[in-house]
MIZALUM-693179 format. One record per residue (C-alpha): residue number from 1; x, y, z. Coordinates in steps of 0.25 Angstrom, whole numbers. Example, Ala and Ser with C-alpha at 12.3 -4.5 7.8 and 13.67 -1.06 7.14 Angstrom:
2
   nr     c1     c2     c3
    1     49    -18     31
    2     55     -4     29
// end
This chain:
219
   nr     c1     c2     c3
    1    -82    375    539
    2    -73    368    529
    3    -60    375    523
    4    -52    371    510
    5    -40    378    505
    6    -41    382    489
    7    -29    386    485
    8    -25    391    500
    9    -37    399    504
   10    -49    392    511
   11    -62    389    505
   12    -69    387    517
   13    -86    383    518
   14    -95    384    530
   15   -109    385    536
   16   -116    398    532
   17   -117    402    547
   18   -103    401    550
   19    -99    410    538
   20    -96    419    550
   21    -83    412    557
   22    -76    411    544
   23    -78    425    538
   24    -65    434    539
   25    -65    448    535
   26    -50    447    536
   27    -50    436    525
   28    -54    439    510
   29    -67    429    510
   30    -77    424    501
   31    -89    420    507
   32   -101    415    500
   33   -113    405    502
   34   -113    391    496
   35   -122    391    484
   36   -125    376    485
   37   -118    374    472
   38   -104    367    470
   39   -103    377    458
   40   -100    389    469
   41    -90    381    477
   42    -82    378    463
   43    -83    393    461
   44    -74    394    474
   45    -66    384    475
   46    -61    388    461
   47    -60    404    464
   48    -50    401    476
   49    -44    391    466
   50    -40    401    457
   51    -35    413    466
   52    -37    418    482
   53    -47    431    480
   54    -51    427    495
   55    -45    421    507
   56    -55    413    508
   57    -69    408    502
   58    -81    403    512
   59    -91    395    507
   60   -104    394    516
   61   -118    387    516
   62   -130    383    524
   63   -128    368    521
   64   -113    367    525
   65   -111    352    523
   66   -116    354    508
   67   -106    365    506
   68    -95    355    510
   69   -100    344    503
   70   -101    351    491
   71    -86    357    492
   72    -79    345    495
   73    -88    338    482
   74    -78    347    474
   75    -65    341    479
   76    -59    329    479
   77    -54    328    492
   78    -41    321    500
   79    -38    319    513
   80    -24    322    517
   81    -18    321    530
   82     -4    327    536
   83      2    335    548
   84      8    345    558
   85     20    338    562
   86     28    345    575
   87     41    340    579
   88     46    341    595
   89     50    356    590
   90     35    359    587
   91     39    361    571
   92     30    358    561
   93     34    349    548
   94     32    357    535
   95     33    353    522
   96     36    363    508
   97     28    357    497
   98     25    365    484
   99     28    380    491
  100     23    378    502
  101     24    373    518
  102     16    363    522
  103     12    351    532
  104     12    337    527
  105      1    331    524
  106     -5    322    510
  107    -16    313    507
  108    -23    302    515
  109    -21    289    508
  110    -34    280    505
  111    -38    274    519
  112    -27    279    526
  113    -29    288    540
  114    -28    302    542
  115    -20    301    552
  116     -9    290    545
  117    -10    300    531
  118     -5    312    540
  119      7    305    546
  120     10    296    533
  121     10    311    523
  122     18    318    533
  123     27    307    533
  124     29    307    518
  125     30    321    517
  126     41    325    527
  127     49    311    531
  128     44    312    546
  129     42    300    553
  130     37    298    567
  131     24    307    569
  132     14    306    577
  133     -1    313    576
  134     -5    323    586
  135    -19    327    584
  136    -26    331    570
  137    -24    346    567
  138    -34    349    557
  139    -38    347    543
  140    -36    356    531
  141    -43    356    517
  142    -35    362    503
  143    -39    360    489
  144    -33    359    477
  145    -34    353    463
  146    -27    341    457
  147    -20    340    444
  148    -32    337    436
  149    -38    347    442
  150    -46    341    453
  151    -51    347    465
  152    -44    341    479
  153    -47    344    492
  154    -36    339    502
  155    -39    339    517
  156    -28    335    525
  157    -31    331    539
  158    -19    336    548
  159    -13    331    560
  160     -2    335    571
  161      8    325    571
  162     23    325    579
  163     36    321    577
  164     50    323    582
  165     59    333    571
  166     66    324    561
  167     72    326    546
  168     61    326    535
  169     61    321    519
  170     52    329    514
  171     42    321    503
  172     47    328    489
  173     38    319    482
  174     27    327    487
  175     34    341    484
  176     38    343    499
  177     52    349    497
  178     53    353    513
  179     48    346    525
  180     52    354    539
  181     50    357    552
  182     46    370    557
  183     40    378    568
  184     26    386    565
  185     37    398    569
  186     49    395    560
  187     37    390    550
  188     29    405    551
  189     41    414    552
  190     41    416    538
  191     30    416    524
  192     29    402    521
  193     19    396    509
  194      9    385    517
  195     -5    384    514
  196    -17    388    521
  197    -21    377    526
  198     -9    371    531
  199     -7    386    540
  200    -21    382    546
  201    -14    368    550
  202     -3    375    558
  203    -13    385    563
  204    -21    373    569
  205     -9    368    574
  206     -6    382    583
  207    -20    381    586
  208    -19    368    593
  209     -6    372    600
  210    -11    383    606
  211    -24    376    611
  212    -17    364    618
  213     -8    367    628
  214     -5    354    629
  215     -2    351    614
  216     11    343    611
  217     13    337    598
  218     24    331    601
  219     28    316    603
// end
């Protein structure tokens, strides 16, 4: 199974035989058979584009890997990198960029590693100094177009990094107008704008909490 976000709702494309684990009656979804033509795929892509008639659209075939070779084959895509940083109070660092809560993260530079990208964006984008990676969290894929138009898909690579709580500069450059620490509680106890995908980050973030006992992210 592979999920991107189109302007913030999943496009997601499987096997025909696992249609099953990701249909949702609870969810307004669009489920449809891969017609082996890029045509149909441009069809969707643009639909959600344009508007969110359903929460999400689920894309299958038989031949799986052609499906996902012929999606990607319609973006240009970047790697990006950034991360979950926790302090010693177990608060998270979220940036405001544009309207909305985020995590840090940006592009991988040419040759660079994943892991150096991560540290190095999150760095830039908040002032923090000191981290250390604790284990990758995840990745997550989100699409959007360029100024002439282009099709990007960015798939950032995110990592679980530690640090002790400190004063942050938050990159203005780069339209981050806040960076701040706050718990998952203080961050959920009210309606906040954050994308999708970064809500499945933090959710794998619980998840990993809750299965390790002996989890500490700390230095």
């Amino acid at each position: 199974m592979y999920k991107i976000y189109i302007n913030d709702s999943p496009l997601i494309i499987c096997d025909t035989e696992k249609v099953s684990f990701v249909r949702n009656e609870d969810r307004k979804q669009l489920i449809v058979r891969y017609t082996t033509k890029k045509k149909s795929l441009l069809n969707y892509i643009d639909m959600m584009e344009k508007g969110d008639e359903y929460d999400e659209v689920i894309i299958h075939a038989t031949d799986y890997d052609q499906l996902k070779e012929d999606l990607l084959s319609l973006y240009k895509v970047i790697p990006a990198a950034g991360g979950l940083v926790l302090n010693e109070d177990s608060e998270i660092m979220f940036i405001f960029r544009r309207g909305f809560w985020d995590l840090p993260k940006g592009k991988i530079e040419l040759s660079e590693k994943k892991k150096k990208a991560a540290i190095r964006e999150v760095e830039e984008e908040t002032g923090l100094r000191d981290m250390s990676i604790t284990c990758k969290l995840g990745k997550s894929n989100h699409s959007y177009r360029n100024k002439s138009g282009k099709r990007i898909l960015k798939v950032s690579h995110w990592y679980l990094m530690s640090t002790y709580k400190q004063e942050t500069v938050p990159q203005t450059e780069e339209d981050i107008v806040k960076a701040e620490w706050m718990s998952l509680q203080q961050f959920y106890s009210e309606e906040r704008p954050v994308y999708s995908n970064i809500l499945e980050i933090l959710d794998l973030y619980q998840m990993k909490l809750s299965m390790d006992e002996n989890f500490e992210p700390y230095f």
